[in-house]
C-alpha positions in Angstrom: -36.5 115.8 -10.7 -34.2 115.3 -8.0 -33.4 119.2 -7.1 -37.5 119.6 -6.8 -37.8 116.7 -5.0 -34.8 117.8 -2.7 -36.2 121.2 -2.5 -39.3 120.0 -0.4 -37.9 118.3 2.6 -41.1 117.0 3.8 -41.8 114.5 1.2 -40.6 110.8 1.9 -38.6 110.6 -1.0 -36.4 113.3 0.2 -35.2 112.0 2.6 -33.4 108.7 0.5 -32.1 111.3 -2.3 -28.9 112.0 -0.1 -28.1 108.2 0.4 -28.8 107.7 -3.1 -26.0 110.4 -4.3 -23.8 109.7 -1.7 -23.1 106.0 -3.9 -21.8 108.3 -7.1 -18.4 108.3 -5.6 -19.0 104.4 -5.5 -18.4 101.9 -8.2 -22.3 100.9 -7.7 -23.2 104.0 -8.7 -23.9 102.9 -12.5 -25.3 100.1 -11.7 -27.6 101.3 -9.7 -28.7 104.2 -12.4 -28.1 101.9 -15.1 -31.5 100.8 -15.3 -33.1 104.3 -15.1 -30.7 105.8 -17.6 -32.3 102.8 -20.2 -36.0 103.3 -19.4 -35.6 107.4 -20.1 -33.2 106.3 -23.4 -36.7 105.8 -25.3 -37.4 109.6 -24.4 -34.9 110.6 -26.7 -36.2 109.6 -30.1 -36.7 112.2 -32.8 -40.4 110.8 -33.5 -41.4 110.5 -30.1 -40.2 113.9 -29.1 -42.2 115.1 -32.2 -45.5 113.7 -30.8 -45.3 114.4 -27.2 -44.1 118.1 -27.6 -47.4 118.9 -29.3 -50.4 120.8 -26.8 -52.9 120.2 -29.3 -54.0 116.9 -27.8 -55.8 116.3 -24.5 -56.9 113.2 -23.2 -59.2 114.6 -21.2 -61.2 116.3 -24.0 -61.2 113.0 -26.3 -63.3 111.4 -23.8 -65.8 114.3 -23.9 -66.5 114.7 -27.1 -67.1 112.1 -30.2 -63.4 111.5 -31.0 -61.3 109.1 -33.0 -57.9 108.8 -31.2 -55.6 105.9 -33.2 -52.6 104.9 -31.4 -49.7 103.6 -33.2 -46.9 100.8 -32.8 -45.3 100.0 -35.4 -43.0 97.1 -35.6 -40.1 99.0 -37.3 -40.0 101.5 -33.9 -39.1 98.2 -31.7 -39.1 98.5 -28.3 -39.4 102.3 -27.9 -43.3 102.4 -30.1 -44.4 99.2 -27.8 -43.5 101.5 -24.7 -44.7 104.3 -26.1 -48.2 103.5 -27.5 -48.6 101.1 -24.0 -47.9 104.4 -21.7 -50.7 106.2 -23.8 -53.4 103.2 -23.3 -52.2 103.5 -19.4 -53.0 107.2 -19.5 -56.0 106.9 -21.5 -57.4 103.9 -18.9 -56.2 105.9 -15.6 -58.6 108.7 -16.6 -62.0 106.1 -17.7 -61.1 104.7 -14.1 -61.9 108.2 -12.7 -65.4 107.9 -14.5 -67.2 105.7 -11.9 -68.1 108.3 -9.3 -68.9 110.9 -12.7 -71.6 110.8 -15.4 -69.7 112.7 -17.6 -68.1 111.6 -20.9 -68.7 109.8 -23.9 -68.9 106.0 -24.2 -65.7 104.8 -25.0 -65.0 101.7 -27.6 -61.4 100.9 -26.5 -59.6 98.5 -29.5 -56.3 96.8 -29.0 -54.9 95.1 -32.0 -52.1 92.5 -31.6 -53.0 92.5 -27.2 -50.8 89.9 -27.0 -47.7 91.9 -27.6 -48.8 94.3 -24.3 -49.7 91.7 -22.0 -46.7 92.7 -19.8 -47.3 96.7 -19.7 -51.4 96.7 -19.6 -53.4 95.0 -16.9 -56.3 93.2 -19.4 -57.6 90.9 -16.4 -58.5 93.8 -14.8 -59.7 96.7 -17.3 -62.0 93.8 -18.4 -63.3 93.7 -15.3 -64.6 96.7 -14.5 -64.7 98.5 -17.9 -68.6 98.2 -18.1 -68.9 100.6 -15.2 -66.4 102.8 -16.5 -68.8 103.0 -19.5 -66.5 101.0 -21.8 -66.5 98.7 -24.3 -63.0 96.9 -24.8 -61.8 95.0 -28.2 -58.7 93.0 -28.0 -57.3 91.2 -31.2 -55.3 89.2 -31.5 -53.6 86.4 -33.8 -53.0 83.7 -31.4 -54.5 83.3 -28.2 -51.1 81.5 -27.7 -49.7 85.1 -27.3 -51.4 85.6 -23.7 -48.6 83.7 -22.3 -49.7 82.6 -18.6 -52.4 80.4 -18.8 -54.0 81.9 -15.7 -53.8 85.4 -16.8 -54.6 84.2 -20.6 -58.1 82.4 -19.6 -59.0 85.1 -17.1 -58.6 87.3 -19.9 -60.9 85.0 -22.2 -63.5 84.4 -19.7 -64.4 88.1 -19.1 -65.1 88.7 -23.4 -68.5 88.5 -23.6 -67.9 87.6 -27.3 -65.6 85.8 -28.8 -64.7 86.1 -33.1 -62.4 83.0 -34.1 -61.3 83.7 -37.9 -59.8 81.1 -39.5 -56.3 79.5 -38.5 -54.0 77.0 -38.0 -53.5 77.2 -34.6 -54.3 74.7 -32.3 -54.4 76.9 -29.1 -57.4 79.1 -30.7 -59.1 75.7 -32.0 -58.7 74.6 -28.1 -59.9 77.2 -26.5 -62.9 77.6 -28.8 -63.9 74.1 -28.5 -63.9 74.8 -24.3 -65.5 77.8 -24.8 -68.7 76.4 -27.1 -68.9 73.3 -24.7 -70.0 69.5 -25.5 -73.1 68.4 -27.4 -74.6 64.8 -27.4 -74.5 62.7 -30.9 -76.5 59.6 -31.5 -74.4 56.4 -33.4 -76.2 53.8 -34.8 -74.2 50.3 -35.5 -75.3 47.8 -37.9 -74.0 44.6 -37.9 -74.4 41.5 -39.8 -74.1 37.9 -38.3 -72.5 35.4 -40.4 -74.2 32.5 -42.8 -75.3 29.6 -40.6 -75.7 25.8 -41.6 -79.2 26.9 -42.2 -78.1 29.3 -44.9 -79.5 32.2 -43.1 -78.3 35.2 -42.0 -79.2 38.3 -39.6 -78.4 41.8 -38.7 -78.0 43.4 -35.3 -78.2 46.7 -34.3 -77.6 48.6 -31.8 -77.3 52.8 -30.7 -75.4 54.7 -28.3 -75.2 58.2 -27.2 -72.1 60.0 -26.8 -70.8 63.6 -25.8 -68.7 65.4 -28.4 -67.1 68.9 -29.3 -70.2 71.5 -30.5 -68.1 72.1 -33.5 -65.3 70.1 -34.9 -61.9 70.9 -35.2 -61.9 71.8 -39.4 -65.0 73.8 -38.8 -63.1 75.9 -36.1 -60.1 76.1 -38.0 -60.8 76.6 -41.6 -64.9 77.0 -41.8 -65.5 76.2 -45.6 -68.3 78.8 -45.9 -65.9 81.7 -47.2 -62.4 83.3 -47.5 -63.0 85.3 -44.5 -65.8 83.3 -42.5 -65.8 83.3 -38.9 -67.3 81.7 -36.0 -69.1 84.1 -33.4 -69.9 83.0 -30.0 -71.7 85.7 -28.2 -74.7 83.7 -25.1 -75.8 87.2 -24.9 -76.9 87.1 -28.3 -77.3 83.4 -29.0 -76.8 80.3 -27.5 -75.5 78.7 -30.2 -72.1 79.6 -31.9 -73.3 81.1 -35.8 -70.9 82.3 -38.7 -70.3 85.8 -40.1 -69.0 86.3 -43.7 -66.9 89.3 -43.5 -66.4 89.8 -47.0 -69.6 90.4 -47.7 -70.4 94.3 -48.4 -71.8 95.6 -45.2 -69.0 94.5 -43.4 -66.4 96.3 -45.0 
């Protein structure tokens, strides 16, 4: 990279590479390459050298064509598949970007499972934004919204999923957010009351009714809806106002 770079003595960056070799006579010299030598060190796995090598694949074409293009990160592959699979979604995003002065290409259903892990190498706020004109349709999943770690970043990421699918779980920053997200609802009490014997003997009741604003669900129905193993509540305004439950056990979901 550097000779090629060198080798073209207009380009800006030429013009630093001379100060920047002139420091490997210097003790900062490894620290100041120690960095880059650690980011390229993923380059060097056996599996990732098998699957970049390969011509067969181009982007490009996938988003011509009806494709199915899985992208893999599998826990065991640490820190080098996170990398990996994030600088193909990067690559796959850069080139949908391109599609909103072109008509060309296939619509594009873009899923992300466990999002949360990526936060800090893909740009959700953003490719949520404008995916729509790109002509795509984005899917994140994930197990805790928890996992989007900024709050700020987390609920602008929330606010632009025009539906939201809450399975069932014990966590109380999904049961949170749902309850914020569905809203308040007004509830009627009634309160009987019964005044005590007199010296007459008699007796009388009282009653009286309030209205109050509660959550549109409550919190066992958001957590753990009792309708099914694998029940979950939908909220989608686009399709309904009100939240409603999918069974996703049942045979034409699977």
């Amino acid at each position: 990279m550097i000779s090629l770079v060198a080798g073209n003595t207009g380009h800006p960056a030429a013009q630093r590479i001379p100060d920047f070799l002139s420091q490997a006579t210097t003790g900062r010299y490894h620290e100041m390459v120690s960095g880059v030598i650690n980011a390229l060190e993923l380059w060097d796995s056996p599996g990732l050298i098998a699957v970049t090598s390969r011509h067969e694949l181009k982007i490009d074409d996938v988003l011509l064509r009806p494709s199915l293009l899985v992208v893999g990160a599998p826990l065991h592959g640490g820190r080098t598949s996170e990398v990996a699979s994030s600088l193909m979604l990067s690559q796959i995003i850069n080139r949908l970007y391109r599609r909103f002065a072109s008509a060309a290409g296939k619509h594009v259903f873009l899923m992300i499972d466990e999002a949360g892990r990526l936060t800090e190498r893909l740009r959700f706020e953003e490719l949520l934004s404008v995916a729509r004109r790109a002509r795509v349709t984005v899917v994140l999943a994930t197990q805790d919204v928890g996992q989007f770690k900024e709050e700020s970043e987390r609920m602008a990421i929330l606010a632009n999923c025009a539906t939201y699918i809450s399975l069932p779980s014990r966590s109380s920053a999904n049961t949170k957010y749902l309850a914020s997200r569905l809203g308040q609802r007004p509830q009627s009490t009634l309160t009987v009351s019964r005044s005590p014997v007199t010296q007459f003997g008699s007796s009388g009741y009282a009653t009286s009714a309030a209205i109050a604003s509660v959550p549109v669900l409550g919190d066992r129905e958001m957590s753990d809806p009792p309708w099914g193993e694998r029940s979950a509540v939908v909220h989608c305004p686009v399709v309904c106002g009100k939240p409603f439950l999918v069974e996703l056990s049942r045979p034409e979901f699977q």
